[in-house]
N, C-alpha and C positions, 0 to 999 in steps of 0.2 A: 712104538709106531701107533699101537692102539690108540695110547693116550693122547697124542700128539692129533689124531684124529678126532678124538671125542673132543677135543678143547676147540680145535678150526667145527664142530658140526655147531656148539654150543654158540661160540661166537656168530655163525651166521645164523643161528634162531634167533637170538638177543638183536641182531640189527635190523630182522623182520621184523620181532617185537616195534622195534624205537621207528622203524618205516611206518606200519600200522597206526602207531599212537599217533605220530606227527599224521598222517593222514586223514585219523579222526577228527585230531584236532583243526584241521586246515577246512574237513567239511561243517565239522559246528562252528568254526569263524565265517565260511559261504553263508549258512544258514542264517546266521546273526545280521549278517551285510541285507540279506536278503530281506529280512524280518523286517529292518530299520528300516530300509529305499521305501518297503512299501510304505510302511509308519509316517514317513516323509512325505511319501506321496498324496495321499492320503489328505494329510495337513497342510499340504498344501493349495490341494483342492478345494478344500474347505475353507482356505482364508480368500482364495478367488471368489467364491460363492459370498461372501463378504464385502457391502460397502464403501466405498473407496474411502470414507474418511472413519473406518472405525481405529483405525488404530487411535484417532486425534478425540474419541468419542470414547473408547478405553480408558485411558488419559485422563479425561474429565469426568469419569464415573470415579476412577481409584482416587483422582483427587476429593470429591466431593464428600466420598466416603472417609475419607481421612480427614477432610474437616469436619466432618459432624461427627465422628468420634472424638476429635481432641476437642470439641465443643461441649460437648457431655462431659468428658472428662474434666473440664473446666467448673463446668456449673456445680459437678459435684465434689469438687474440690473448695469451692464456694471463690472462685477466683472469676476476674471477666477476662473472656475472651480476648476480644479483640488487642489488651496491652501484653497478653501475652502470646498473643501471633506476631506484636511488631516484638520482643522481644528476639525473634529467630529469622529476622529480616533485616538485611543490610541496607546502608544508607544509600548504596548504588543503586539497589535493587527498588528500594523507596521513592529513589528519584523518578526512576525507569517509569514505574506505576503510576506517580503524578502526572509525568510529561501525558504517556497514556490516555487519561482519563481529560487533562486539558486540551489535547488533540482532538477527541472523540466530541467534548460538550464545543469546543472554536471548528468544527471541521471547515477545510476550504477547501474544495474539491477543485478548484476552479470552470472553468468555462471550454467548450469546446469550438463554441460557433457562437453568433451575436444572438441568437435567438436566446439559448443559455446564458448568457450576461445580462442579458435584458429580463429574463426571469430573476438572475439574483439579484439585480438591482432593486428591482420589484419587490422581491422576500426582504430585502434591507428596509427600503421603505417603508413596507405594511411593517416592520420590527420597530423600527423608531419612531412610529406614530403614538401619540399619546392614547391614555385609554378614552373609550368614547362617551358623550357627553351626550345621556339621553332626553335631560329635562331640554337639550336647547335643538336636539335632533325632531322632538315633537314639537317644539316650537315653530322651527323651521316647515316641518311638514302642516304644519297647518296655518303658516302664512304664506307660502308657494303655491298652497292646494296641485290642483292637478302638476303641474310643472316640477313640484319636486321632483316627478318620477322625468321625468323628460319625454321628449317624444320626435316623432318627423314633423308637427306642427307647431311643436312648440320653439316661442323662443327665450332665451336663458339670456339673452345680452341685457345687462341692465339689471336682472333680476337680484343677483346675488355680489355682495361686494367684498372684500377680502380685508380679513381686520388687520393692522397694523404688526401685529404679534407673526402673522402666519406671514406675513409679506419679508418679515426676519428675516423668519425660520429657511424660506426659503432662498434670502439669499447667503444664508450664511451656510445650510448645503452645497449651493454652486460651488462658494468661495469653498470649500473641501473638499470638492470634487477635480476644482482644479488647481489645489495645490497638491494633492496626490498624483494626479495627472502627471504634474514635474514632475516629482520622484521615480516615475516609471518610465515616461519619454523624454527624452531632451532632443534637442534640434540642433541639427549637427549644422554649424556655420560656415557659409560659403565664404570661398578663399578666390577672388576675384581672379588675381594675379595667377592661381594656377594653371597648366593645361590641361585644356578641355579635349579629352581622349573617350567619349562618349555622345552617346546620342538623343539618351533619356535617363534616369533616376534611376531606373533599376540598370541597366547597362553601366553608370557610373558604379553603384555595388559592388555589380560583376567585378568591372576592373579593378575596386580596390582589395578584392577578395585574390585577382592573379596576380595582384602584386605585394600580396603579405606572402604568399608561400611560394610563387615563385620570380620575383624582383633580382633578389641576387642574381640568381643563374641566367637571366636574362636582360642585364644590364649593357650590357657591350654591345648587342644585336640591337638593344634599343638605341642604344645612342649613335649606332654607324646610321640606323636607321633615320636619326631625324637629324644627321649632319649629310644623307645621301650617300655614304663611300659602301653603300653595301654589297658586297656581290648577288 
């Protein structure tokens, strides 16, 4: 019986033991949990207090640094660079970077309103003007005298006459202005014989716009409609 009791006292020490351990162990895993949230937190904090584009400015520091080390590395390997960066660049990726770069130097933004059209017109013009022509700019200015500059008294009709070259030039602009013009508007031809279920150009729109999506489903109402049997 003694024994029988000493083995059941040992046993319940042993499970206090194994209660204990697992207990410590449960509060250094609390404390750990603990330790980390704040660590977290913390770092978190701290990327708020951060720039909204630095990650993209990260980015561009490790890259930069990474090219000017494999750039050194090049130079003193006595190799050039730049065939050994296309070296680790694919042909997709090559393409990508052209398209890029031809995008960037052709940009067309386009236009939002006529005033903006009317500026890049402008910017085109002053682009395609030849470079300027100063021996004949002085010439000019000192046979107009005062008039060159113009004025509210002065008058310009007669003064200056347009040389044969420039009278071309511009009409061979018109002439490409309207043949681009076709390529971007056509004129949609009236059909005599149709009916006329409108009352102006945009109200005609309208109705060809209710009758691409809903024509079908309303076909029979249409037609009781202009034969009269409609209820």
């Amino acid at each position: 019986m003694a024994e029988t009791a000493t083995t059941s006292t040992k046993s319940f020490a042993e499970k206090q033991r194994e209660r204990m351990a697992r207990m410590k162990q449960l509060h250094t895993q609390r404390n750990e949990a603990r330790a980390s949230n704040h660590q977290e937190v913390i770092a978190e904090d701290e990327r708020k207090k951060l720039p909204a584009n630095w990650e993209a400015r990260k980015r561009q520091a490790e890259w930069l640094i990474a090219d000017v080390n494999a750039r050194t590395e090049a130079e003193t390997k006595g190799l050039e660079y730049n065939r050994v960066k296309m070296l680790n660049v694919s042909a997709a990726e090559a393409d990508r970077v052209d398209k890029l770069k031809a995008k960037k130097k052709n940009a067309d933004p386009g236009f939002s309103d006529y005033e903006a059209q009317t500026a890049r017109q402008y910017n085109r013009l002053v682009k395609s003007m030849p470079a300027p022509d100063l021996a004949r700019y002085e010439e000019q200015k000192e046979k107009y005298g005062d008039a060159f500059y113009g004025g509210p008294n002065v008058v310009l009709q007669g003064l200056h006459k347009d040389t044969p070259s420039a009278i071309d030039n511009m009409v061979k602009d018109l002439e490409g202005q309207i043949a681009k013009r076709k390529k971007f508007s056509r004129r949609r031809t009236h059909n005599d014989d149709a009916d006329i279920d409108y009352i102006n150009e945009k109200n005609a729109r309208f109705n060809k716009k209710l009758e691409r999506f809903y024509g079908e489903h309303t076909a029979e109402i249409k037609q009781n409609l202009e034969r009269g049997t409609a209820i």
